[in-house]
N, C-alpha and C positions, 0 to 999 in steps of 0.2 A: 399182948399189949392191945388195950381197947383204945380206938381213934374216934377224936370227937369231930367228926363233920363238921362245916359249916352247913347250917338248918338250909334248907329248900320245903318254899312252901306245895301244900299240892293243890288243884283243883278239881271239884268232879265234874268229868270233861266223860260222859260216854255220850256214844254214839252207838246208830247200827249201821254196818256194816254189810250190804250183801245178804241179810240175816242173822247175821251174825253182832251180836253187844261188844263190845272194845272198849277197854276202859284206859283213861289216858292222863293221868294226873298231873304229868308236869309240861302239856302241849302249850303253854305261856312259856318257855324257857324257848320255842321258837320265834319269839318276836327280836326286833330289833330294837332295845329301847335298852333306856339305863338301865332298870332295875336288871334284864336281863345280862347287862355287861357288867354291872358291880358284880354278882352272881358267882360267872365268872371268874371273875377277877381274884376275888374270895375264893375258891374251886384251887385255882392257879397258886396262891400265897401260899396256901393249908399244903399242897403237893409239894412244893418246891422246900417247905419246913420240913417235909419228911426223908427229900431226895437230898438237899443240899448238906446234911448231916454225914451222908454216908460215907465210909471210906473206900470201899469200892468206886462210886460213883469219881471221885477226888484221883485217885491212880489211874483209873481209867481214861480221863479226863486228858490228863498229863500225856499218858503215852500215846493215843490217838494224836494228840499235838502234835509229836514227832513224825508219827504217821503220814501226817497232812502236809508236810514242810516242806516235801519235796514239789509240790506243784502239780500240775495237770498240763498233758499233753493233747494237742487238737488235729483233728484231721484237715487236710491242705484241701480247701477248692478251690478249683481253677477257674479262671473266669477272663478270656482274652491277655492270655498270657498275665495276670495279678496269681497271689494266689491269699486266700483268705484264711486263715486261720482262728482259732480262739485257744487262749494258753493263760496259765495262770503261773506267775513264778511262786516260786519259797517266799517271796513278803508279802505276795498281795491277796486278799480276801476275796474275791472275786475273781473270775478270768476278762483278759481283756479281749476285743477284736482287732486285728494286726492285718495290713495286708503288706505285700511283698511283692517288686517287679521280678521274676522269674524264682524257682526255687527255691535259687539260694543268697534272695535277695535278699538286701537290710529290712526290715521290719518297719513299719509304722505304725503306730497306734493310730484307731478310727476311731474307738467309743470305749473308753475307761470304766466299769461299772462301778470302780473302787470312788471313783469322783460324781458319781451320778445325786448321789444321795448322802447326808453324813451319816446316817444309821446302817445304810448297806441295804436297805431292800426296795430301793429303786434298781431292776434287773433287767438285761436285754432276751428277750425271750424269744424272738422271730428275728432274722436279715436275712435279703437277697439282693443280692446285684445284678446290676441291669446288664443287658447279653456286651456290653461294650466296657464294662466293668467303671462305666464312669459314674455310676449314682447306687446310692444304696438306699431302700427301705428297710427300715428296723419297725421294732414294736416294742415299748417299753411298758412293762407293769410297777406301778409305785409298791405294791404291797406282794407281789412275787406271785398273785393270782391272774385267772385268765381274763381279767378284763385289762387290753394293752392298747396304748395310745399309740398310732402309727406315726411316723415321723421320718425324712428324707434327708439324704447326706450326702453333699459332692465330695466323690473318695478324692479326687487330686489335690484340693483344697483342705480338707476335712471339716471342709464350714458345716451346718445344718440350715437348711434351707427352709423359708418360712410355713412350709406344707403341713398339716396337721392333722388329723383324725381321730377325733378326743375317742378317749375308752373309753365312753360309758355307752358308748355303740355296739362296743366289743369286736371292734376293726379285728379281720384274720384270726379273730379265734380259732375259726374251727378247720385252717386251709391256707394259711398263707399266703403269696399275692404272686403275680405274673406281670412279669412287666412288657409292653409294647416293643418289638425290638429296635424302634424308632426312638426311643426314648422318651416320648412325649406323654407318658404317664404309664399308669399298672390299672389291671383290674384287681379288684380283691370281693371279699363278703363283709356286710355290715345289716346290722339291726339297720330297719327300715324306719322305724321314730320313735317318738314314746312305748315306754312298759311298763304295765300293770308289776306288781311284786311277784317275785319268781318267778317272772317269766321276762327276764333283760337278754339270757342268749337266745331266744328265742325270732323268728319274723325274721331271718336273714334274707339277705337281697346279695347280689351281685350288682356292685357301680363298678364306675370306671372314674379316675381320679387326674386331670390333665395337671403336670407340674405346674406349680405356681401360683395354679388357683385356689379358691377357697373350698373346704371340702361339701358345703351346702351347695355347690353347685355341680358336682359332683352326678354322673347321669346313670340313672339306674338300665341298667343293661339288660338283665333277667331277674326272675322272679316276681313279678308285681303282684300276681293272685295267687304266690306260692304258701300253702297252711303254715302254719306259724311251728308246727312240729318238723318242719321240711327244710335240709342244710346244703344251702348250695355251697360248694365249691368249683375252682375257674380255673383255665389250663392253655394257653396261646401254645398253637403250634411252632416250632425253632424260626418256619419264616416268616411269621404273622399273619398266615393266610385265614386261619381256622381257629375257630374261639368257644372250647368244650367247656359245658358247666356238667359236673357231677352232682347230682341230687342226692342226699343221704336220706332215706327215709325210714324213724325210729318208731314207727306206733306200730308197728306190723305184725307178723308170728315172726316172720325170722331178721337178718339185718341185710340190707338189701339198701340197692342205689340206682338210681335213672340216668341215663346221659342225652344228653344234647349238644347238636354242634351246629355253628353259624360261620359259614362261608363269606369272609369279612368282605370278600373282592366283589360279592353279588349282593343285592338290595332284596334282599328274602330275609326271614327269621328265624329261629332256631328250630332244625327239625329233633324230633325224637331219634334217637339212637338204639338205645337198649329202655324199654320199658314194660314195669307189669311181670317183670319175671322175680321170682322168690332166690335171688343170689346177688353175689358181690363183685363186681366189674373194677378194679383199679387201673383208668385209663390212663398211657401215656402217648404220644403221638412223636414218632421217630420216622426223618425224612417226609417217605407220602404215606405215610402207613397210620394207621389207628391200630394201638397193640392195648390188652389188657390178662392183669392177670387176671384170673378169675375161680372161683367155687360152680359155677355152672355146669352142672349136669361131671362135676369131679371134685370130691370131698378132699383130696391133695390139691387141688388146686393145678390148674393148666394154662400158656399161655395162649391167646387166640388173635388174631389180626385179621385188618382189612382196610385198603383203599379208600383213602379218607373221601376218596370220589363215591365209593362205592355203602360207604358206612352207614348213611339214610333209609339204605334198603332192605333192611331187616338181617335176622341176626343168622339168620341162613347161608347169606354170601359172605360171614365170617371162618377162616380157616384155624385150623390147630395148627400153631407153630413150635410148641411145645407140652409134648402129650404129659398128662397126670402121669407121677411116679410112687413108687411105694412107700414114701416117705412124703412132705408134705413142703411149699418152697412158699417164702414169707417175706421177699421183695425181689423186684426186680427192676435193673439198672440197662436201660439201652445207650453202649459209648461207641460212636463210628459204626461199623461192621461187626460191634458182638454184642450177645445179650448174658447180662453177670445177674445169675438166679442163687438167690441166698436158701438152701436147703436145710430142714430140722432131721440130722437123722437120729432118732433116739437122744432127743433134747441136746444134740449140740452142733452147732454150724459146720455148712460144708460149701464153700462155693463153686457151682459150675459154669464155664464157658460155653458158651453156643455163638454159631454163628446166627443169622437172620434169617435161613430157612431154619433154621431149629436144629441145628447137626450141632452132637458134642465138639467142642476142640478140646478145654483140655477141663483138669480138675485141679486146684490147686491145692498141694500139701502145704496143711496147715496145723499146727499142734491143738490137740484136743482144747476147746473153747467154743465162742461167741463171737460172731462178726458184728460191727455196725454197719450201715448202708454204705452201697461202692457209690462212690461221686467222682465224678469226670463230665466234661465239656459232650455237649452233643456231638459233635464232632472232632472232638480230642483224639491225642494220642497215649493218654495214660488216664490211670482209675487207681484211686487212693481209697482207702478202709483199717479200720484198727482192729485188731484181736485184743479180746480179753479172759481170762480165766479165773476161777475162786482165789487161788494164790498167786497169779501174775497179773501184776497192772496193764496198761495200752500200750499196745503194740501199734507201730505207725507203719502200714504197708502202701508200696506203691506197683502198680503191674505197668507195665512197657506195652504196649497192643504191638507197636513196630516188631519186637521181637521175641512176644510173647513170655517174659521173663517177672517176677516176682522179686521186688528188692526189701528187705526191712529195711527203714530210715530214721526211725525214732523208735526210742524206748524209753517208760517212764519205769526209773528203777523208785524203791524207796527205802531208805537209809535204816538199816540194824534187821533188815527183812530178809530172811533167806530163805528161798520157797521150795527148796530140796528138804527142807524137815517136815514139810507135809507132803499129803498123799491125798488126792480125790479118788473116790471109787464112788460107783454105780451099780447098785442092787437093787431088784427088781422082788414086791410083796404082791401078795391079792389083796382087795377090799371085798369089802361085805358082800357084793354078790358075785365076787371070784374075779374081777376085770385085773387082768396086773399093772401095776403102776411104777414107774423109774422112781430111784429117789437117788440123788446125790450128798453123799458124804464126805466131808470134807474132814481132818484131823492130824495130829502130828503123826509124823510117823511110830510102828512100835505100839500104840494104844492097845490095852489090853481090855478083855471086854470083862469088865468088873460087877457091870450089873449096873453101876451106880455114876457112870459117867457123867459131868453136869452138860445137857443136849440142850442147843436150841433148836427148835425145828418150824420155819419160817415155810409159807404159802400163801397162793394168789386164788390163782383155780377160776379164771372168768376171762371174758370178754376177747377169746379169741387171743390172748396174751402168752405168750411161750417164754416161759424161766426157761433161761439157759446161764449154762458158767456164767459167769462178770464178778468182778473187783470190785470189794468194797472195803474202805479200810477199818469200818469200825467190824468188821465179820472175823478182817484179820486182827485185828485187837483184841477178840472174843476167842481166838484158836490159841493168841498166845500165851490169855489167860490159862490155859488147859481146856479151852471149854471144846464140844464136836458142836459141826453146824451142819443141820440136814436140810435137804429139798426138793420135796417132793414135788411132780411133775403131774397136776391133780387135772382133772377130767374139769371140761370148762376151759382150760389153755388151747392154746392149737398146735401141741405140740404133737400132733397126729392127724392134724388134718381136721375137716367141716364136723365130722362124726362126732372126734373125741370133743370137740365145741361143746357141740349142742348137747350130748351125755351130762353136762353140765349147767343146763341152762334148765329156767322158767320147773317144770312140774318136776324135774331131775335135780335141782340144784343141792337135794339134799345128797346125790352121789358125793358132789366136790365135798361136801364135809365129812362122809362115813371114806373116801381118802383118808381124809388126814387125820383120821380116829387111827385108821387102818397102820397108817405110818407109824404112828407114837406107839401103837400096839406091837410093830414089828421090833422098834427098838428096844422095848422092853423085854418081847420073849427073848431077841436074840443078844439078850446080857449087855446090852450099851448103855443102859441108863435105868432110870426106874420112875414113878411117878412124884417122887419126891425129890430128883433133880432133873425134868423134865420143864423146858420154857416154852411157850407156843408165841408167835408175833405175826403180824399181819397189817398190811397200809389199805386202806379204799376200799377194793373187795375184798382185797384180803383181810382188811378190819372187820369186815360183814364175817367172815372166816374165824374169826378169832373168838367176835362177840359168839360167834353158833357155839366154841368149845366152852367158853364159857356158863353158856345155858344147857347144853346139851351133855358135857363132859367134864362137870368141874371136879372130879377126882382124880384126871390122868396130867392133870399141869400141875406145878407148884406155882406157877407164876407164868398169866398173857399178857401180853403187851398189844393192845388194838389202836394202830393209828387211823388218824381221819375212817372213822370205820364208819360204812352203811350199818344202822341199826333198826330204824324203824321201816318195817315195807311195806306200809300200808301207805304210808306217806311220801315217800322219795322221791316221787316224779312231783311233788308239787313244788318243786323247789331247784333253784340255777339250772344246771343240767340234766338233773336227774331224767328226764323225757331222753336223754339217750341210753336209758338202761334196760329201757320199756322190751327190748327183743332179748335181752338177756336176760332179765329177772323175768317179765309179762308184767303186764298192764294193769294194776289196784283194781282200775274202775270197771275193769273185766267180771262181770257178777263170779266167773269160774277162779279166778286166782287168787282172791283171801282164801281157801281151802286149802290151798299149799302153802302161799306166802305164810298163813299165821302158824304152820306147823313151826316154822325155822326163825321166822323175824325175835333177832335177839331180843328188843327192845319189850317184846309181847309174851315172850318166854321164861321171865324172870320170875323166881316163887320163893315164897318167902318159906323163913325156917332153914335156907339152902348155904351148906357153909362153900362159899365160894373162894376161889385161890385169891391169892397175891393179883390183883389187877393194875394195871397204869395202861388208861387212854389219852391220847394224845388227840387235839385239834386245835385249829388257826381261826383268829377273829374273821379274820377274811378269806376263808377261804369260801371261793362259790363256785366247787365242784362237786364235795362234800358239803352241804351245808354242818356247821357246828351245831346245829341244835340235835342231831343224831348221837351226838358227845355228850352232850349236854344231859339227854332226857335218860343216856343207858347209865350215865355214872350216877345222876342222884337216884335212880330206882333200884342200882347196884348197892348203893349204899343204905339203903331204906332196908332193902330187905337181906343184906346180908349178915348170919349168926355167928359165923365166922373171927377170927381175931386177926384176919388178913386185911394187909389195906386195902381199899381200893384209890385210886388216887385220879386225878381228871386235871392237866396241862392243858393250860390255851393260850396260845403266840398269840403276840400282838404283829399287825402290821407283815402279815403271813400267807400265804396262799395253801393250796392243797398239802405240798410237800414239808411246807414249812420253811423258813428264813432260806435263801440261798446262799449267804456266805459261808467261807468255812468257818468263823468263830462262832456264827449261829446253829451252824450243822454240827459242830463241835459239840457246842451244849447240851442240846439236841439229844444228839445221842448218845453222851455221857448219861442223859438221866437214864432212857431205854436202859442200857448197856447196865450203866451202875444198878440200877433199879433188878436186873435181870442177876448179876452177879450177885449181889448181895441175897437173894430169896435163895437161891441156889447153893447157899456157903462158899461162894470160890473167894479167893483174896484179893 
């Protein structure tokens, strides 16, 4: 079947490059103007004529519905005796925020998201409550992207108070807020005033925000001669003594942060803390103590502390309170007298107890899976967290510290799902130059290996991000189609610590792709599928991921699916956030990194003559993490030069962010077309 595009014009758009000629024909489909959104829009009609016919896409659709019916379960935080929640029942589109006087108290709703908006993507994406649990900051995104307007709410009342911090500041995008324990305001991060185009997250500041007032008057606290590539984030010690900003800083060789802390009680300024060193410090400050975990001089990562009296005096009079282990730990929670360190052993969560010298107490058995973050009160008596797994939904855990005990409290079942007919397993290939790599397999039980399995096999592979187990219901809608679902655990994650990172970063990044070559090659020799019912899928970098198999690998997929995908690298940082990618990719304007970049940037790699598979890319008008024009420029030069009779096809949300709608009828959609789009190439039913 031959598809007639909608036309896209081209431009002759070269440049040089470092030396290098680049030729660029559809760099007008990066503006923001009509033509570019009719375009679009056109793009989106032509897709949706091809997806909405399908019958797969139509069953799929339906039974994910059921899937979804049951709701979403939220972990409890405690806050002066409240406890806060977010939960979504069986009717509603959205989850709401609930708070509770004790446990097992009656429910109140704070903030409806199902009411916020009548289209559904007005969404709550940030809230904290204040150490007395009597005021809350939220942050609301209209379009489900990261620019969110801050906004204050008296929880006993549930009024909203006249407080405001419009988003186009990009109040807490990058860090969230702290509030005074006085109550008499929070600090947070904001764009410091006008922006130039592509650069709105940009020029963060630290103010401080007094209730009641207007946010123009609002007092900048730190950063006034901070570079505009530099993200503060702010952190009040539990008794307000002490007021640490963390510096992010993204132009560098590696990813790395500065601290500073300002002694509120004394009329001095912020001293330097950790600075000028090439690692990553995540401060939190418990009792008198300044604790951080950190990459420093341990590629697992270690935690280290020291006397916030004493923390201005360099990083010498810092102590190891918890030494680097052989496996690699990826948060960590200080409640009362223990410290809860979340461990990666061989891609799946293990949490350990220590007290605050660092002495194990206990380890807690937990069924093979994925934790979320332990949350409990500074000086609580309990620490709540959810487990999750490929075939089991959230699990609702609560730990006792009084008498060291583990309770399940909630479980989110869901309806006609029985998760004893499948089986996860973990098998371990080499890649091209022998590194071995985990990959998770998920499938009914009994599957016999035929050769011709229909496999998805989904990866990330960047920014320090560890795939582990988690629940997804359209994955489990894909297994009960018959389909396997693989995932591979690719170089670039930190699912082994600083090493396996950077193995995947900037002049290596092509390791993370010869991965996931590696993977689809393992399932094919070892009889699970073959390259004609093989699907590849990837979001963000994992879209950068997808478009590489595409350009680099189009005979071992029948069918990719690339959402919000980085495509073009020559260009990335010049656009929303993209300057934080600059330590993971490397830097364009580096005269040494177009020699690497152009080996792999899909957008740059595309040749004509090339019969390329089944494609469907996904991106959002608004999304400004990805920008869409990386959507934009790979699908019409996909389509230009592909000989193929495969489609390729190009979705774009309206009124959408990175992820896409957050409801579930728009997630529904969503990924009924992925889903359908993937079944049908594949032959499933």
């Amino acid at each position: 079947m031959l598809y007639h595009y909608p036309k896209t014009k081209e431009a002759n758009v070269r440049e040089k490059i470092h030396g290098t000629t680049v030729f660029d024909p559809y760099r007008w489909l990066e503006g923001d103007t009509a033509e570019v959104k009719r375009w679009a829009r056109t793009q989106d009609r032509f897709a949706h004529s091809v997806l909405d016919r399908l019958p797969q896409r139509d069953r799929f659709e339906k039974f994910l519905c059921r899937l979804m019916k049951d709701g979403s379960l939220g972990v409890p935080y405690p806050k002066n005796g409240y406890y806060f929640t977010m939960d979504r029942s069986s009717q509603q589109d959205l989850a709401v925020l609930s708070v509770r006087r004790g446990l097992r108290g009656r429910k109140r709703i704070l903030i409806d998201q199902n009411k916020l908006s009548q289209e559904g993507t007005t969404t709550l994406r940030q809230w904290t409550p204040s150490e007395d649990a009597s005021l809350l900051v939220y942050a609301l995104s209209e379009s489900g992207n990261d620019q969110n307007g801050i906004f204050v709410l008296d929880v006993r009342t549930g009024k909203k108070l006249k407080d405001n911090i419009p988003a186009k500041y990009y109040p807490a995008m990058y860090n969230g807020v702290s509030w005074n324990p006085n109550n008499s305001g929070f600090w947070y991060s904001r764009r410091g005033g006008r922006a130039v185009r592509g650069e709105e997250k940009l020029n963060q500041k630290v103010f401080y925000h007094r209730i009641g007032e207007d946010y123009r008057k609002d007092k900048l606290v730190f950063g006034k001669n901070l570079p505009k590539d530099q993200f503060p984030s702010v952190l009040i010690s539990p008794d307000g003594n002490y007021l640490l900003v963390s510096v992010t800083i993204v132009n560098g060789k590696t990813r790395r942060n500065e601290l500073y802390l300002k002694d509120l009680r004394a009329d001095i300024d912020f001293r330097p803390v950790v600075q000028g060193i090439q690692a990553e410090f995540d401060p939190q400050m418990h009792r008198d103590m300044l604790y951080c975990s950190t990459n420093y001089q341990a590629s697992n990562w270690r935690v280290i502390g020291v006397s916030l009296k004493e923390a201005a005096r360099g990083i010498r009079r810092w102590k190891t309170i918890i030494p680097a282990a052989r496996f690699p730990h990826d948060y960590v929670s200080f409640i009362k007298d223990r410290i809860f360190l979340r461990y990666i052993e061989n891609a799946h969560s293990l949490i350990r107890i220590f007290d605050l010298r660092g002495k194990l107490k206990e380890t807690l058995d937990l069924p093979l899976g994925s934790t979320g973050w332990v949350l409990g009160e500074d000086e609580g008596d309990e620490a709540f967290f959810f487990l999750t797994s490929y075939t089991v939904p959230r699990r609702i855990y609560r730990y006792d510290l009084k008498q060291s005990r583990l309770h399940l409290i909630g479980e989110k079942k869901v309806p006609g799902v029985n998760a004893d007919r499948f089986v996860t397993e973990q098998v371990w290939y080499r890649s091209k130059d022998g590194t071995k790599i985990p990959m998770f397999l998920v499938h009914k039980k009994g599957l016999r290996q035929t050769g011709d399995q229909p496999t998805l096999l989904y990866g990330y592979g960047g920014f320090n991000i560890s795939m582990l187990p988690g629940y997804g219901s359209s994955i489990m809608a894909f297994l009960e189609a018959g389909g396997l679902y693989a995932e591979p655990n690719l170089r670039g994650g930190g699912e082994f610590g600083e090493k396996w990172h950077e193995a995947g970063t900037k002049a290596k990044k092509q390791n993370v792709f010869d991965d996931f070559i590696a993977a689809a090659e393992w399932l094919i020799k070892n009889k699970y599928t073959d390259a004609h019912h093989l699907a590849a899928f990837g979001w963000s970098n994992g879209g950068l991921l997808a478009g590489a198999m595409i350009t680099q690998r189009p005979d071992l997929f029948r069918v990719v699916v690339a959402g919000a995908p980085v495509t073009d690298m020559l260009r990335y940082h010049k656009f929303n956030g993209g300057r934080f990618w600059i330590p993971d990719y490397g830097d364009p304007d580096d005269p040494r990194a177009p020699r690497y970049l152009l080996k792999y940037s899909p957008y740059h790699n595309i040749k004509d003559g090339v019969r390329y598979p089944a494609i469907l890319i996904l991106t959002a008008e608004e999304d400004d993490r990805v920008h869409p024009s990386h959507a934009y420029k790979f699908a019409a030069r996909l389509q230009k030069e592909n000989v193929s009779d495969n489609p390729i096809l190009l979705t774009v949300e309206r009124k959408a962010g990175h992820g896409g709608a957050a409801s579930v009828s728009n997630f529904v959609r969503q990924r009924s077309d992925i889903y359908g789009f993937i079944l049908w190439r594949l032959g499933m039913k």
